[in-house]
N, C-alpha and C positions, 0 to 999 in steps of 0.2 A: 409556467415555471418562472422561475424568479433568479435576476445573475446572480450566482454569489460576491459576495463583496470582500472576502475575508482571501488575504493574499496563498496560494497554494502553491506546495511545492508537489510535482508527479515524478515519480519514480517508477520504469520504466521496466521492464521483465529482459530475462535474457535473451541474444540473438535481437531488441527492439530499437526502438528509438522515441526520438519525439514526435517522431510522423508518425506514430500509435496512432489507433482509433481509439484507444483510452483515454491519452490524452486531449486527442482533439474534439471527443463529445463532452467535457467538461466546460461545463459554463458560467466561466468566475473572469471576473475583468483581468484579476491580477495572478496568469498560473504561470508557471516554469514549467521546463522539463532540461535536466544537462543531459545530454549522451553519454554513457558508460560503457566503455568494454570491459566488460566483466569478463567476459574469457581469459584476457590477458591479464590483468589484473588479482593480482592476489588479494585475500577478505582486508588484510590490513590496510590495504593502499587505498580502497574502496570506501571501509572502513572513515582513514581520515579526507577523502576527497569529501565525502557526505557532511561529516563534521566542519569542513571548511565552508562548504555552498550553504549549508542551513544557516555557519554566521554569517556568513554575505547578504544571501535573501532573507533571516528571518520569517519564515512564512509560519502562519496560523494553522495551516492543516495540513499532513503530507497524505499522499494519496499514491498506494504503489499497487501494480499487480504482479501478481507471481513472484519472480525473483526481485521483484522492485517492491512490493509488498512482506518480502523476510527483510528487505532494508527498511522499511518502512517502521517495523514492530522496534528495530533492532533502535533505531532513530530517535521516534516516538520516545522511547523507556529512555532514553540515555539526557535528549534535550526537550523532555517532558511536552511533548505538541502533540496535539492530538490524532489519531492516523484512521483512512479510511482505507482497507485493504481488502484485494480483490484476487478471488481464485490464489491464495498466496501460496510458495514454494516456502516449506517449511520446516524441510531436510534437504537443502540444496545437494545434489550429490555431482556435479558438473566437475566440481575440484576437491582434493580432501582436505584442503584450510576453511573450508566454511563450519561452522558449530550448527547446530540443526538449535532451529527456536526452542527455549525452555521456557523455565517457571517466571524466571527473573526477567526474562521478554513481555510477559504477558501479566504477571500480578502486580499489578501498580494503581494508581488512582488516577495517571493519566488515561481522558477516553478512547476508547478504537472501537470500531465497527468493522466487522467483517462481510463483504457482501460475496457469497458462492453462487455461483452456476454448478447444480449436480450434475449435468451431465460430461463435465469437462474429460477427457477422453485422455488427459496426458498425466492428471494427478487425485488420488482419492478423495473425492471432496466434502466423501461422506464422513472419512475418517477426519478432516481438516474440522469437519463442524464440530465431531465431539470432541474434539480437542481443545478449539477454541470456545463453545460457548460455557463453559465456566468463568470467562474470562472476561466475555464482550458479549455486545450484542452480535448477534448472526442473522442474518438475510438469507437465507437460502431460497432457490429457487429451481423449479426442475427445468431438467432441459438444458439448452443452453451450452457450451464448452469452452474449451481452458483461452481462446483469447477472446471471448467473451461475445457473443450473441446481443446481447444490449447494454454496452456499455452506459448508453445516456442513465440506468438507473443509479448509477453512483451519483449524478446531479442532487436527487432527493436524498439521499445520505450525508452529501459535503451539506446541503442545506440543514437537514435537522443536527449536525454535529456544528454549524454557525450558529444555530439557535436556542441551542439546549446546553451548549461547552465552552465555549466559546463569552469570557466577557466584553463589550464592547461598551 
């Protein structure tokens, strides 16, 4: 496997952090992760902290799961970067300010890959694929659950989205 070289930003699920094992099987010289409490936190606040860190770091690829993955889409479409999202929460229902992903999330020319685990045990992931692959590519894979069984497979996703979307 090969490091990536293209600066990333992770974006983190609910109740996680940057001690994720998402984020720490990703193999790019240059990744981030901020901590968010999203519990506390309302979508607006979140909303502009996102928009503030993406101008700070700039990064080439965000890469979120679950509830770091509906940031992720929401992110992507807004400051057009390309997003790699994993087991994604896609009706947040934790608080009632959040808007559940739509059309205008996902129809766009910026790229995103979605990579599922179907076995995930806390959100339908069967339902997640037909929803997104009109949209994106989908990875599905069986097995597997919602904080993810192998993460390192997102490595060869950030890689083919540096090499295929990515101009350098």
């Amino acid at each position: 496997m090969t490091t990536c070289t293209s600066k990333i930003l992770f974006l983190h699920g609910l109740d996680s952090s940057r001690e994720s094992t998402k984020f720490h099987a990703i193999d790019a010289n240059q990744k981030y992760c901020i901590n968010v409490d999203y519990r506390n936190l309302n979508f607006q606040t979140v909303y502009e902290f996102y928009c503030e860190i993406i101008s700070k770091i700039k990064p080439e690829i965000l890469v979120g799961h679950s509830l770091g993955a509906y940031w992720a889409l929401k992110m992507s479409a807004l400051c057009k970067i390309p997003a790699i999202i994993a087991n994604p929460s896609l009706s947040p229902n934790f608080r009632d300010d959040y808007p559940a992903i739509n059309e205008d999330d996902l129809e766009h020319e910026i790229a995103q890959i979605a990579y599922l685990e179907l076995g995930d045990e806390e959100l339908d992931m069967h339902a997640v694929q037909q929803q997104l692959e009109p949209y994106m590519q989908v990875q599905a894979v069986e097995g597997g659950y919602h904080r993810l069984a192998r993460p390192e497979n997102l490595n060869d996703l950030i890689q083919h989205m540096q090499t295929h979307f990515l101009m350098k």
